[in-house]
N, C-alpha and C positions, 0 to 999 in steps of 0.2 A: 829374717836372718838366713835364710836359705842362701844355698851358692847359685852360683848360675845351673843352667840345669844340662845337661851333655847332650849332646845330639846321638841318632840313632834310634832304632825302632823303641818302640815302650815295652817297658816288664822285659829290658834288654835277654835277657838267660830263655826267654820262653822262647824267642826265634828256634831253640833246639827242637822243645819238645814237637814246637807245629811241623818244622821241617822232618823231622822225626818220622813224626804220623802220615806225613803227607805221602816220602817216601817209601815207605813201608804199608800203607794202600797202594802206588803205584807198582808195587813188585820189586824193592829196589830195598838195597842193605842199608838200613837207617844206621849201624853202627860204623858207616865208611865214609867217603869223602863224597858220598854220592848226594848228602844233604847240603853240601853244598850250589847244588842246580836248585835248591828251594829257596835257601839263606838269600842267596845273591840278588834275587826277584822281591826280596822284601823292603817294605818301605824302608829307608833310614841305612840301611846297607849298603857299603859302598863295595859295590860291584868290580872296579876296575882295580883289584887287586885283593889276594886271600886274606879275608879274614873269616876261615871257618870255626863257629863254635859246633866242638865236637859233642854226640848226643851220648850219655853212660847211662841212660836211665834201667832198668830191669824189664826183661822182655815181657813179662806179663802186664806192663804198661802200656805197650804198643796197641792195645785194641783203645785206647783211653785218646792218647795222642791220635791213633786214626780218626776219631771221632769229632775230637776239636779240630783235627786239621780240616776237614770236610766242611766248613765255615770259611767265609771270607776271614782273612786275616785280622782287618779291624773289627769286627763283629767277634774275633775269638780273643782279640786283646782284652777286649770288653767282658767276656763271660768269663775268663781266667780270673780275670779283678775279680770280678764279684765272689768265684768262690776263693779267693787267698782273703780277702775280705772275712767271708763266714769260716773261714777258717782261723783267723786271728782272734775274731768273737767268740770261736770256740775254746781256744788257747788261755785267754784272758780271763774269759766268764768258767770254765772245768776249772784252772788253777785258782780263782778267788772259791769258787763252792768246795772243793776238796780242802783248803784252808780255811773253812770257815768262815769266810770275811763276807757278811750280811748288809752292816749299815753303810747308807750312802755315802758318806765320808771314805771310808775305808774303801768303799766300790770303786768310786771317783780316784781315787790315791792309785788304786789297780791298773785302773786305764792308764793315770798317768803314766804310769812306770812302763806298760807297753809304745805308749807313743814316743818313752823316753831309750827304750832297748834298741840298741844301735846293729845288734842281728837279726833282731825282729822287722824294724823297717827298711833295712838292708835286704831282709831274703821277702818284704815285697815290693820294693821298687826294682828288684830285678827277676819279679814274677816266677822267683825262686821255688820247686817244690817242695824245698826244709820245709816251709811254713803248716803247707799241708800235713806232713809226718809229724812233727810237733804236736801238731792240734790231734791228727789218730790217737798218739800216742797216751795224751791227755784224757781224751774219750773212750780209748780203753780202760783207763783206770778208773773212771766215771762210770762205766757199764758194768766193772764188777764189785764196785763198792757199800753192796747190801746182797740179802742172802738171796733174792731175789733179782739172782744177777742175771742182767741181760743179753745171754751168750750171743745171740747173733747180732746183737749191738755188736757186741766188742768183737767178734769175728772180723766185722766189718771197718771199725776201726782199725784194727790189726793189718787190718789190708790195706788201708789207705796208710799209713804208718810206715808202710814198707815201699812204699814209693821213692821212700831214701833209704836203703836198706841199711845204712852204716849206720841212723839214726835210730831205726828201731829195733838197732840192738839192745835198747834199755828197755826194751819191755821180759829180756829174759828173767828180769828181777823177779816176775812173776811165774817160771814156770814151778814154783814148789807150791805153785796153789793147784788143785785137783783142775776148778772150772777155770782159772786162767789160762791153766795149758790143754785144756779144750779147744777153750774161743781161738787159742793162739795154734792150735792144729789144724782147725778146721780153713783158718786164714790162709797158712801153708799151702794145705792142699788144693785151695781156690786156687793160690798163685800159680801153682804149679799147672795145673792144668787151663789156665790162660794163657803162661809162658807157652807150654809145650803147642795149643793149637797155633798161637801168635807166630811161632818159630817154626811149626812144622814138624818136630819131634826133638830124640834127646840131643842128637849132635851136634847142634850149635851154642849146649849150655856151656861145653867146654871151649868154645871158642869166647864165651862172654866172660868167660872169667880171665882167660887170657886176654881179654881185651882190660877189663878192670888193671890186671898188672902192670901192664902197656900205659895206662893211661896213668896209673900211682908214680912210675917211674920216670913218665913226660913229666910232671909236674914236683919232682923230687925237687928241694930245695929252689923255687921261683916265690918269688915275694908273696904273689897272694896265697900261699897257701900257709893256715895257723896250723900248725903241727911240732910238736918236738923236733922231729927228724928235720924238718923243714927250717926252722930257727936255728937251730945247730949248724946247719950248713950255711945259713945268712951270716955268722957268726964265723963263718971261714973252715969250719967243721970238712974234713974229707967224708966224701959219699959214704964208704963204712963205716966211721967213726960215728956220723951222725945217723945213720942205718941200727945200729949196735946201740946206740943213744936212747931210741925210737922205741925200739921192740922192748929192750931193757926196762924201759918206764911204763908202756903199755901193760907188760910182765905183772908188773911189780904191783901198778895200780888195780889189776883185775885179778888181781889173788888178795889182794887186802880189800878190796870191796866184796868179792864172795866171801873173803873169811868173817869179814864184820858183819854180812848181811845174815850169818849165820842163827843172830840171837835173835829170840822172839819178840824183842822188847822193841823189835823197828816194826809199825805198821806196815799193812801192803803198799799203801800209798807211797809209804816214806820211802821201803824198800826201791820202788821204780823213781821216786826222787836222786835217790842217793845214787842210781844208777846213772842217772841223765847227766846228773854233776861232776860224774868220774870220765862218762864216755869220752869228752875233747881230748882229754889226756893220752885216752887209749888209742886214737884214730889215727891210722896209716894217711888216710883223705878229709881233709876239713879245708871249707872254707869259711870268712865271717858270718856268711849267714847260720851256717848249720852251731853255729854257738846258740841259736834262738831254741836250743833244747835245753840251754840252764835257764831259761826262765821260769817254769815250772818250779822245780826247786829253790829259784831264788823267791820266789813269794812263799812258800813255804816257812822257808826261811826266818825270811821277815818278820813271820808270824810268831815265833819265838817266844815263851814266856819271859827268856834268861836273858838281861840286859846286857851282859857279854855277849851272850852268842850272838844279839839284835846286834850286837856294834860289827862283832866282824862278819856275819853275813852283811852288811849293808858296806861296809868297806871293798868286802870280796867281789858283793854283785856290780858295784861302782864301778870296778875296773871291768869288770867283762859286759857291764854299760855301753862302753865308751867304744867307740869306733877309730882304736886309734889308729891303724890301717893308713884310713880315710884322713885324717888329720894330715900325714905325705902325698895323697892321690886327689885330696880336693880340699888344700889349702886357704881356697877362698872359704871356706864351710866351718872355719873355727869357731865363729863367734855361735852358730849353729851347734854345733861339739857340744860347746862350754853349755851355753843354756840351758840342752836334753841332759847333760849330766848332773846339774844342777836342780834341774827337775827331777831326776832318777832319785837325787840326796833327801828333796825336801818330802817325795812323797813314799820311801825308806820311815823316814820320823814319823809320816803319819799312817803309815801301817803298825809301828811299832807297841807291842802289850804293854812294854815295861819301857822306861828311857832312864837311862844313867847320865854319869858329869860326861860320858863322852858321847853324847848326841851327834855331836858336831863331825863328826871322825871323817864320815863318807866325804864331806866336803874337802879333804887333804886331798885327797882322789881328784877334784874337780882343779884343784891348784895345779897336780900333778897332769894334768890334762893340758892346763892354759899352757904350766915350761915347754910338754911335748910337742903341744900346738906352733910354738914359737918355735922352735927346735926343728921340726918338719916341715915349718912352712918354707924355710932358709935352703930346705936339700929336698924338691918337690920328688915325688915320686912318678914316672909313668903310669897309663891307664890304657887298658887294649881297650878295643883296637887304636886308638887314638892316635897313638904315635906309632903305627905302621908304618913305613916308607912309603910312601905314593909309588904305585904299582908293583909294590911288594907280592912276587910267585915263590911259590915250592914247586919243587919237582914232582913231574906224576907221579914215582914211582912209590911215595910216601904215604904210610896211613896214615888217617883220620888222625891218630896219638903224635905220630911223628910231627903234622903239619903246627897240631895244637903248640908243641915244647918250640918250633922254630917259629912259628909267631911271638910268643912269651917271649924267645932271645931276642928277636927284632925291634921288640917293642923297651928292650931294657931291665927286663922282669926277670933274667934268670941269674943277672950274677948275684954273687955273697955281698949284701949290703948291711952295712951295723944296725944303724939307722933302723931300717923296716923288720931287721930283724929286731931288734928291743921294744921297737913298737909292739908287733908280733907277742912277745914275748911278757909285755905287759897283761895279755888278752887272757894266755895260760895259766898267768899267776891268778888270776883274777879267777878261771877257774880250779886251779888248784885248792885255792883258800874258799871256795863254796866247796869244794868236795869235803875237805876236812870238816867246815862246819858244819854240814848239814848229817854229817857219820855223829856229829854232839850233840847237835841241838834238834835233830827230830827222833835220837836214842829214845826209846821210855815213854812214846805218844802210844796211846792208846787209838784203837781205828772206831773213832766214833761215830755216828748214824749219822748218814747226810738227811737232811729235813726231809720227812715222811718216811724214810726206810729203816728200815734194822740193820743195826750194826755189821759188818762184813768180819769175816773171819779167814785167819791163809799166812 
């Protein structure tokens, strides 16, 4: 049932980071247009006209990116896989052990729901580093989950975590633990002094943040970006309105998640759960893939004693399942859609403690996919580069951010669309209703002893 498959280099989003690294070994501004003299040399790229994918990653990743780059290109497509690979393994296998889920049945039901998570296989077929971050994130909570916590475990996750930094802001859940905000210092300071030798010193930190703003504001309201602000303005939203939108909800969501994270009665775990499932809401920058941080929490979820709360987590995570994006940008791929969501529904039931008369629920979601499907296939969506113009130029004079916002317009991706925006907009609701759920249904968990260790306390 797969679509056809697209041309262009493999693990498409990694062309950044190699170019990146390569760059920045040569002496040369990975954060400018200069990575384009790497991009254009690579398999699958077509050369005779811009299409530069611009690199935002965090400068203390640049000795990381140097080092894959120093590899033939196909030789680092290859090593990338394998660690987004054990990174997945990690993601899948820490969220069934911190939920408890043992028996084969249950374990097998796990997998399926990762192969059925539409931002999971999304952030690795485009050799995405969300994936990475995810699976930190997850290993952080893994390492201080007995009293016998593994601080430089989790240092280290914390640092791999932060290779999407907008992701690993839900490990703040954990700074009112003593040793979480250790492992989570010591990460810092790592960063930090990787950034600063990678960079050269402090001066160019402020250029990287101005570069992040650059880059939030090239992508303001363009289809592939899942964000408030960004639906708001698909939706015909003026740039303040849906700016004011943005922040307002961000606001609203990160004071009602600190204020509820308040009581004691949410485990640690649950605390960085509840955080994972608020953050899409709050995020200025999102794309599909980095929704692969409600996964954690939606198996949590799952786990649920309380047949209500099992039915709308499994409703809620159904929707942020689904790739409905992709249902307008790769129409041929519905019948594909429908099936991983329907796999997401059946193996929902079979994670589930308790099951009530509304077992069935998550599959209104999979209905609700096939109308969209049908819906989007009629009003296809663009896909960069794809629909570039043939010999499509920018002017010199343009950044890196600039070149990125006027490929997107080229390509058809930045006006206000209903369409992609409701799609969009289906993704949010899906995590909106795991945020609420999991603030109910993992209230009152006790933080019980993963197999061999003592209980954690925090």
């Amino acid at each position: 049932m797969r679509p056809v498959a697209t041309p262009g280099p493999p693990l498409r989003d990694f062309e950044a980071y190699y170019a990146a690294g390569a760059t920045w070994r040569a002496g040369g501004d990975p954060y400018s247009r200069d990575i384009w003299r790497v991009e254009r040399r690579l398999p699958g790229v077509v050369a005779t006209r811009d299409e530069l994918l611009p690199f935002i990653g965090p400068p203390y990743s640049l000795p990381l990116w140097g080092a894959v780059s120093a590899l033939p290109f196909g030789t680092a497509v290859v090593t990338w896989g394998g660690v987004l690979a054990a990174a997945a393994l990690l993601l899948v296998a820490g969220s069934a052990r911190l939920a408890r889920i043992r028996g084969g049945t249950e374990l097998a039901a796990t997998a399926a729901l990762a192969c059925a998570f539409g931002p999971l296989t999304s952030a690795f077929a485009l050799g995405q580093v969300a994936l990475v971050s995810c699976a930190g994130i997850v290993a952080v909570v893994l390492a201080l989950a007995s009293v016998r916590t593994r601080l430089a475990v989790a240092a280290v996750a914390a640092l791999a975590a932060a290779l999407q930094p907008n992701l690993a802001c839900a490990l703040v859940a954990r700074l009112t633990d003593r040793r979480a905000r250790f492992a989570l210092i010591v990460a810092a300071a790592a960063a930090l002094v990787l950034a600063l030798a990678a960079q050269g010193g402090v001066a160019p930190f402020a250029r990287y943040v101005a570069l992040l703003a650059a880059h939030t504001r090239a992508e303001s309201g363009i289809a592939i970006q899942t964000t408030v602000g960004a639906v708001a303005a698909g939706f015909g939203a003026q740039e303040p309105a849906a700016r004011a939108l943005a922040i307002g909800t961000a606001l609203a969501v990160i004071a009602a998640t600190g204020w509820l994270l308040r009581s004691p009665r949410y485990a640690p775990e649950a605390r960085v759960a509840v955080a994972c499932a608020a953050l899409p809401l709050a995020l200025p920058f999102s794309h599909e893939h980095d929704l692969t941080i409600a996964f954690f929490p939606a198996v949590l979820c799952l786990r649920s004693s309380s047949a209500r709360a099992w039915c709308a987590a499994a409703c809620a995570t159904t929707f942020v399942a689904v790739d409905w994006l992709g249902l307008a940008q790769r129409p041929g791929g519905l019948a594909q859609s429908i099936a991983l969501a329907a796999a997401w529904a059946f193996a929902s039931i079979a994670l589930a403690r308790t099951l009530g008369p509304l077992a069935i629920a998550p599959f209104a979601v999979v209905a609700c996919a096939i109308v969209a499907g049908v819906l989007a296939g009629a009003h296809p969506l663009p896909v960069w580069p794809y629909a570039l113009p043939e010999g499509f130029r920018v002017a010199a004079g343009e950044d890196a951010a600039g070149v990125w916002r006027l490929e997107q317009a080229a390509s058809g991706l930045a006006q206000p669309g209903t369409l992609s925006a409701a799609l969009r907009a289906l993704s949010l609701a899906g995590c909106a209703g795991l945020w609420a759920t999991s603030l109910v249904a993992l209230r009152g968990g006790v933080s019980r002893p993963l197999r061999g260790t003592p209980a954690a306390r925090g």
